[in-house]
N, C-alpha and C positions, 0 to 999 in steps of 0.2 A: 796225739792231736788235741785231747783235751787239754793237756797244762799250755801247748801253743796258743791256743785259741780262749785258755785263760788269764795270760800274759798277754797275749794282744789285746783282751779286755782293759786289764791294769795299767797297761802303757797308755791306752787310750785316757782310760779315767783323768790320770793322772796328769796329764796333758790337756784335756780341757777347759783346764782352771773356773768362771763362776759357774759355767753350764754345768758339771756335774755334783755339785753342791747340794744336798738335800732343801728343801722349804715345798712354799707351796708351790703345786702343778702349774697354775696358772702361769708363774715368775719364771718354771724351767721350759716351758712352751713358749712362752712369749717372745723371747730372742730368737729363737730359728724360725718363729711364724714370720718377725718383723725381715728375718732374713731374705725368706720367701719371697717377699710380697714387694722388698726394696729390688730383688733381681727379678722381680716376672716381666719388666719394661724390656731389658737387657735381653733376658732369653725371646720373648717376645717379637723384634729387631731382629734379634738374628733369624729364626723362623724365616721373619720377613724376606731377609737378603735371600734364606737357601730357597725359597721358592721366585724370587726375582731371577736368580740365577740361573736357576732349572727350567724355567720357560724360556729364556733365553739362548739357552746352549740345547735345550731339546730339538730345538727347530732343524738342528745341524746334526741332530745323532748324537748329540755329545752331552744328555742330560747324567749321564753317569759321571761324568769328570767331577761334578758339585760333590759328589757322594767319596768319590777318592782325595780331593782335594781336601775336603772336609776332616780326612780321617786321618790323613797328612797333619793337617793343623793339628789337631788334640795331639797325634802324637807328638809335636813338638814342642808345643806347651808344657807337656807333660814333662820331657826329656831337659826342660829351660828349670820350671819349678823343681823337679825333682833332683836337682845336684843341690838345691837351697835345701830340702826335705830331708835328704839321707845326709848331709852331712850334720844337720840340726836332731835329727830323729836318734841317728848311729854314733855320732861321735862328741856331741855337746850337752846330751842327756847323764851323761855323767853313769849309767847306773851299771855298765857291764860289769864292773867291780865288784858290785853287792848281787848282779843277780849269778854268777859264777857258782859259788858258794851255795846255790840252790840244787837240788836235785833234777836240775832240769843238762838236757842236753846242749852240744853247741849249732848244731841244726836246728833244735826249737828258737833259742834264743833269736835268730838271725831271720828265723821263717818269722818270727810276731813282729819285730821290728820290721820287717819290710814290709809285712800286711798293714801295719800302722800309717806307714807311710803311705801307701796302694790305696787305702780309705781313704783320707788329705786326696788324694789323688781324684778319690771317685767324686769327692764333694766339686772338685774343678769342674772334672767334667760334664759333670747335673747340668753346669750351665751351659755350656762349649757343644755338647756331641746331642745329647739328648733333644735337644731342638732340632739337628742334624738328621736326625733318625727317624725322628716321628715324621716330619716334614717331607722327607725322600720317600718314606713309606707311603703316604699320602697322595704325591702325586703318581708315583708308580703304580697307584692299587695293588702295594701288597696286598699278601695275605697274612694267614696266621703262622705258615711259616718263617714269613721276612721276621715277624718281630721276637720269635723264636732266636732267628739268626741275632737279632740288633740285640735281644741282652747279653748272649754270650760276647760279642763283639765287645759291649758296651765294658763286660766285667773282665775282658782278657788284652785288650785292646791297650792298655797304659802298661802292662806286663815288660814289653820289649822295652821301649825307651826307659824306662824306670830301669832297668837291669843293665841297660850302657852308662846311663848317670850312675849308677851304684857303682858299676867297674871304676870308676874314670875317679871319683871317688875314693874308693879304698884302694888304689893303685897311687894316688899320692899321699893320702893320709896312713900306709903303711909302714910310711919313714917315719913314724910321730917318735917309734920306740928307742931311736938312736940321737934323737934331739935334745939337747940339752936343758933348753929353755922351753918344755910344753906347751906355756902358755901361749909365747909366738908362734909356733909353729902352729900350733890350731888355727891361728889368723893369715898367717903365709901361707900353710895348705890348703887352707879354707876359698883364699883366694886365687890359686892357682888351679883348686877346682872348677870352679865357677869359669875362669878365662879357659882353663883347656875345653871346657862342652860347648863354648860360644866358639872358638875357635874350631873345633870339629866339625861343630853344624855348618859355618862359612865354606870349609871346605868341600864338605858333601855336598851343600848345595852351587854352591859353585861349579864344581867337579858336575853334578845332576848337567846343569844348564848348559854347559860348554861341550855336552857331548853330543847332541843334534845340533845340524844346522836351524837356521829359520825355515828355510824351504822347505826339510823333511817335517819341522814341527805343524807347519803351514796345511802341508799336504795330508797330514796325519789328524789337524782339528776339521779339515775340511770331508776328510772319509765316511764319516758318522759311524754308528753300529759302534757308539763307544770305545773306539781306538787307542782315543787318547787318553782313555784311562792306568792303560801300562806305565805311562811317562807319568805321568801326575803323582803313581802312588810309590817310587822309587826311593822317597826320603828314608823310608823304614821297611826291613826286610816283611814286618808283616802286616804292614798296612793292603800290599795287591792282595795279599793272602783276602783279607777280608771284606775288601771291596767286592772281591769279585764273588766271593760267598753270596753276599747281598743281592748282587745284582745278577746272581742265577739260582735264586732263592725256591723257585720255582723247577728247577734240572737235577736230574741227579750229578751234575757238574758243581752245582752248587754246596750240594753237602759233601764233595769232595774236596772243595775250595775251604769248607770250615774245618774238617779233621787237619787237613793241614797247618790252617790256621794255629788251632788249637791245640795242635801236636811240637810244631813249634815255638810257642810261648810256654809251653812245656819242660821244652829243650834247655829252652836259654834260661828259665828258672831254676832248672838243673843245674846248668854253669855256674847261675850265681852262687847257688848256698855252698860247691864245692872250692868258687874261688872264695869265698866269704869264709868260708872255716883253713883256709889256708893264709889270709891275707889279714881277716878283721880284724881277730882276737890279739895279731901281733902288733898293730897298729894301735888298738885302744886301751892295752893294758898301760894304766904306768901315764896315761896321755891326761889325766886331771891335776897330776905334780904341778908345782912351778917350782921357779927358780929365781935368786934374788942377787943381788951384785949390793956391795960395802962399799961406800963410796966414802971418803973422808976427803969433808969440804973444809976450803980455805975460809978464812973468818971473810974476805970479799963475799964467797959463794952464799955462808950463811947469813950474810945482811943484804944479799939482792934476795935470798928464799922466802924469809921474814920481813922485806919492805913490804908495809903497808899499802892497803887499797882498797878501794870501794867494795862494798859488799855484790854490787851486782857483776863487777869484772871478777871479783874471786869465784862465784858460785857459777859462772858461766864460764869461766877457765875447770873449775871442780866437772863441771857436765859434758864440757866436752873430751876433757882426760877419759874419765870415764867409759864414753863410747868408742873414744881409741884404744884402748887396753885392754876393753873385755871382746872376746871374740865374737861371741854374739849379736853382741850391740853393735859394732865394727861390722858383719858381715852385712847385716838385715839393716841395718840403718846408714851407716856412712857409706857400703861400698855402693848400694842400690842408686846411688846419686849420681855415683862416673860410669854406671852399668848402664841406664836407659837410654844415653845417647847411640850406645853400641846396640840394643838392643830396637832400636829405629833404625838401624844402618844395614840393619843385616836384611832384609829385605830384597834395600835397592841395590847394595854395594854384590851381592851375588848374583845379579840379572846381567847376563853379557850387555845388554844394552840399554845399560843405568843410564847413560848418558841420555839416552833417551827419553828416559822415563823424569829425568830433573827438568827438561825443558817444557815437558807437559806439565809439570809443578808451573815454573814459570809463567806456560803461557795461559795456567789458574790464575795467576797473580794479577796479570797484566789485563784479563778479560771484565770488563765493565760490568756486565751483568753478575759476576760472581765473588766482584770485589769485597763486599763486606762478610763476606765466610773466611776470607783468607784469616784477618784478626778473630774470626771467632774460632776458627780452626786451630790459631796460636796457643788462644785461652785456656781453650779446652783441652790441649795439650800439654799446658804449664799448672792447670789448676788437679787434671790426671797425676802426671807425677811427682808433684808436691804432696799430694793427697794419698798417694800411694806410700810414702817415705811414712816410716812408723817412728820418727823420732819426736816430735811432741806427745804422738796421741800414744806415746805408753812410757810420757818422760816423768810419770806420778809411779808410775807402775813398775819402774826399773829402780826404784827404792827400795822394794820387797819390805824382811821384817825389820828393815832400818829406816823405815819412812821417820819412826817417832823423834830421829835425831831431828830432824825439819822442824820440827815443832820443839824444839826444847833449845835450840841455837837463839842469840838475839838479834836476828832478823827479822823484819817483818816479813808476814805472809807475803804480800804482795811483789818483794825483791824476788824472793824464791821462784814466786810465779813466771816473773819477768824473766831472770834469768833461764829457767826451760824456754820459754819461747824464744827470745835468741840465740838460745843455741839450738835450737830447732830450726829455725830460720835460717841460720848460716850454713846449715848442711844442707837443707833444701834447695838455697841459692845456687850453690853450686852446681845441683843437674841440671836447676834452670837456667844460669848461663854457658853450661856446657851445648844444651840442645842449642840457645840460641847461637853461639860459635859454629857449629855443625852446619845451621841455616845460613848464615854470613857468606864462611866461603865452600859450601857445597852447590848450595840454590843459588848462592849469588843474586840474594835478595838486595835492597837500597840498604846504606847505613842509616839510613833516617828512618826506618821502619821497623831495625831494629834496634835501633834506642826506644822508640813508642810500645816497641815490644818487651825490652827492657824495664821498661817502668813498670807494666803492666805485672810483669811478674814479682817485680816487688810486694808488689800490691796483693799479688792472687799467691804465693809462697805464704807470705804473711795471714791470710786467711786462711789457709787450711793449718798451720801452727796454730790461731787460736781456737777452730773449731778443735783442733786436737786435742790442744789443754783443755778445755773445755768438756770434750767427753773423758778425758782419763782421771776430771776431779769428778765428775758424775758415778764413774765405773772404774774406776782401778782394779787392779788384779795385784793385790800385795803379797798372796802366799804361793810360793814359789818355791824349788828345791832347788832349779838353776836357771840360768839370767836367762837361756832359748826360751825358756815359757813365758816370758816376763815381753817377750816381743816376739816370738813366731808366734805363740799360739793365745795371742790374747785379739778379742776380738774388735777391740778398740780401732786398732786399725783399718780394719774394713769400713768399720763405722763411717771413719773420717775421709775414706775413698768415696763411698756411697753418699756424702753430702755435698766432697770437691765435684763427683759429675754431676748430681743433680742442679746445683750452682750455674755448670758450665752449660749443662742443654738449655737451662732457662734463660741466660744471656745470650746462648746461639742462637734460640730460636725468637728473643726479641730484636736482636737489632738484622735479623733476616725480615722478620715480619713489617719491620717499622720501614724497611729499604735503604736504608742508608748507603751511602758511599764507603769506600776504604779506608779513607781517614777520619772521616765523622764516625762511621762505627768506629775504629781503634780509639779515638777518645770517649767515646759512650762507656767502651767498655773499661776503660780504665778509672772512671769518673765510678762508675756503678760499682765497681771493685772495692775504692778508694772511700764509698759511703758505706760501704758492708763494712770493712775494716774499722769504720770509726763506731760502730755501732756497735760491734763485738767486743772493740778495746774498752767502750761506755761500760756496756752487761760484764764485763770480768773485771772493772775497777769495782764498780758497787756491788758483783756479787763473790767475785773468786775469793777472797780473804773468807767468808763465812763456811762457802764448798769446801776448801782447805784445810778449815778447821774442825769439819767435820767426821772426815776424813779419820779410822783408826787404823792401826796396823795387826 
């Protein structure tokens, strides 16, 4: 237990990049205080909704459903994140090679690495479940046993999902060992990961929804004495388990509701490390190789390779090669762009009666009093996953210790600069014209609203690439053993998520306050986008060349 639990440390370490850096106290506090203090709005909000909720469904019996629903969610957040986690954590970390060779066993090796991931895990949930808990406790008047119950819950709770993302995982990345080409195959597995847990979840939930009628589900919200909490918590075998702990925290039903719990998150961790030491080790040895092909070009081939061309079309063709050939940069940056339309879709496309649910979209659209949220509701959805995409805000940082070529090439600063943001920019476009296609012919919104909406994300894309550039010439993370830290675990990213929404609440909630119409707000907010954007491209002409040069590796 202790060399586990001191390899869980080192993984850790090692993965943090500037937070565990020795200086002063102040410098290593400061970033998780700003972290804090950036998500208390967030957790806050949610609070909110779980007690909007829970006076609303008490009235009917049904205050327990917020508390299973809730439990529902985290775990499927969890089970979404965690196939990004374990295949970044277990298979792109590179180190099973060297840590082999240690006197440690292959049960420790397998137990640290998923605790590493399980931590990741728990920092989600800080924000997601913990509001959840405290909240329901609150209004139930627990006691000292519910909150008893809510940490174990809190620390066992991500166990299950995280152990079907790992299966589903090393159940394709097992073939890594008979592939010839490693390095593709890390990026083909990588992404046939990812499509097979979104394609599961559809199913399950699907499969969930279509097994009651409306009538029985009807008769069942209408029952009270918390009914309908069976149905709600069915996503995940141990979400009822704990629900129902909670909500007989008070019976001795209740601590028999948590042994169970707890016995089975047990179980299925047992599963894992038995299928993990049968499956992992054969999948990742051998899986850091590549492989290279001889190509002997025709004197044509080699005067179209060597034609000449501007410095910013080479360095933005150089940037985006790049993020297509390295696995990691390709999984966390390009693929998350054709991911969030799918990942808006799963929602509604699993509700037997989506159809339903699109015309209520609709007849959002069409309602006069609520017209000017619909574009703000756009915004904030285009400036979210633009801002969520880490390909500008760690395009300094995916240099590592070859940043000093940038600086010794004869380019100027400011090309180099240019070039990350457009290719930042063009990746980002893409999720934001994929969601807008998804709105066209699913809502069956106007084409002329969404061209206004189109612009708009020009505009608001572009903005969170220069906030990105921006904080990655402030903060880089240049030292690096492999490109996943250089973009899962650099915290840049967040940075530039946490200023896309704060951007996005402060234009929602001005041209709600100001009352505009639907079209006078959509141009408001395109105008106010489009004056941010020139005032950021101002501040990074006259200051990015000096940021840049400051900059060592």
């Amino acid at each position: 237990m202790n060399k586990t639990l001191a390899l869980t440390r080192m993984l850790l370490k090692n993965g943090t990049g500037q937070l565990s850096k020795r200086g002063k106290p102040i410098k290593q506090f400061l970033v998780p205080a700003l972290l804090l203090v950036a998500l208390l709005p967030l957790t806050i909000a949610i609070g909110n909704l779980v007690s909007m909720f829970y006076d609303a469904l008490e009235s009917i019996g049904q205050g327990g459903v917020v508390l299973g629903l809730g439990l529902a969610l985290a775990s499927l957040v969890v089970f979404m994140f965690g196939i990004f986690y374990v295949i970044t954590v277990f298979y792109f970390a590179q180190d099973v090679e060297h840590l082999l060779p240690l006197p440690l066993r292959p049960g420790q090796i397998v137990t640290a690495k998923f605790l590493t991931v399980l931590l990741y895990e728990y920092l989600t949930l800080l924000v997601l479940l913990v509001p959840l808990l405290i909240v329901f406790g609150v209004k139930i008047n627990g006691g000292v046993l519910y909150y008893l119950y809510a940490v174990l819950v809190y620390l066992a709770l991500p166990v299950v999902p995280l152990v079907l993302a790992s299966v589903i995982a090393m159940a394709i990345m097992s073939f890594a060992g008979v592939a010839r080409n490693k390095d593709r195959f890390r990026m083909y597995g990588g992404i046939a990961a990812v499509l097979a847990s979104f394609g599961l979840n559809m199913f399950i939930q699907r499969s969930l929804n279509k097994a009651m009628k409306p009538e029985q589900l009807q008769e069942m919200l209408l029952g009270g004495n918390n009914t309908f909490v069976d149905f709600a918590t069915r996503s995940f075998p141990s979400v009822k388990l704990a629900a129902n702990a909670l909500l007989r925290e008070s019976q001795l039903a209740g601590a028999a509701w948590l042994v169970l719990f707890v016995g089975l998150t047990a179980l299925f961790y047992l599963v894992f490390v038995l299928l993990a030491q049968r499956f992992y080790f054969k999948g990742v040895m051998g899986i850091s190789e590549t492989g290279a092909r001889r190509i002997r070009l025709s004197g044509s081939q080699l005067d179209k390779q060597t034609l000449q061309q501007s410095a910013l079309k080479a360095l933005v063709t150089k940037e985006l090669r790049m993020l297509m050939r390295t696995p990691p940069f390709f999984l966390n940056c390009v693929l998350m762009s054709f991911l969030w339309p799918v990942l808006m879709l799963i929602p509604i496309m699993t509700q037997p009666d989506f159809k339903d649910m699109i015309g209520m979209v609709r007849t959002l659209f069409d309602s006069a009093t609520s017209s000017a949220i619909v574009p703000a509701i756009g915004l904030a959805i285009l400036l979210f996953v633009s801002g969520a995409n880490a390909t500008s805000s760690t395009a300094i940082s995916r240099e590592g210790a070859g940043f000093f070529v940038s600086k010794y090439i004869p380019v100027p600063y400011a090309s180099i600069i240019a070039a990350k943001v457009v290719s930042g920019w063009l990746i980002t476009m893409i999720g934001a014209v994929l969601i807008l296609a998804v709105a066209l012919f699913l809502l069956q919104l106007p084409v002329s609203f969404i061209l206004i909406l189109l612009a708009i994300a020009v505009a608001a894309t572009l903005f969170t690439c220069l906030t990105g550039i921006m904080i990655d010439l402030w903060l880089p993370k240049l030292v690096w053993d492999n490109e996943q830290k250089a973009v899962k675990q650099n915290m840049n990213g967040l940075f530039n998520m946490l200023v896309s929404i704060a951007f996005a609440a402060a234009l929602f909630f001005l041209v709600n306050w100001v009352g505009l119409g639907l079209w006078a707000a959509a141009f408001t907010l395109l105008v106010a986008v489009i004056v941010a954007d020139l005032l950021l491209v101002r501040l990074l002409r006259a200051k990015g060349e000096t940021w840049f040069g400051k900059i060592e590796a």
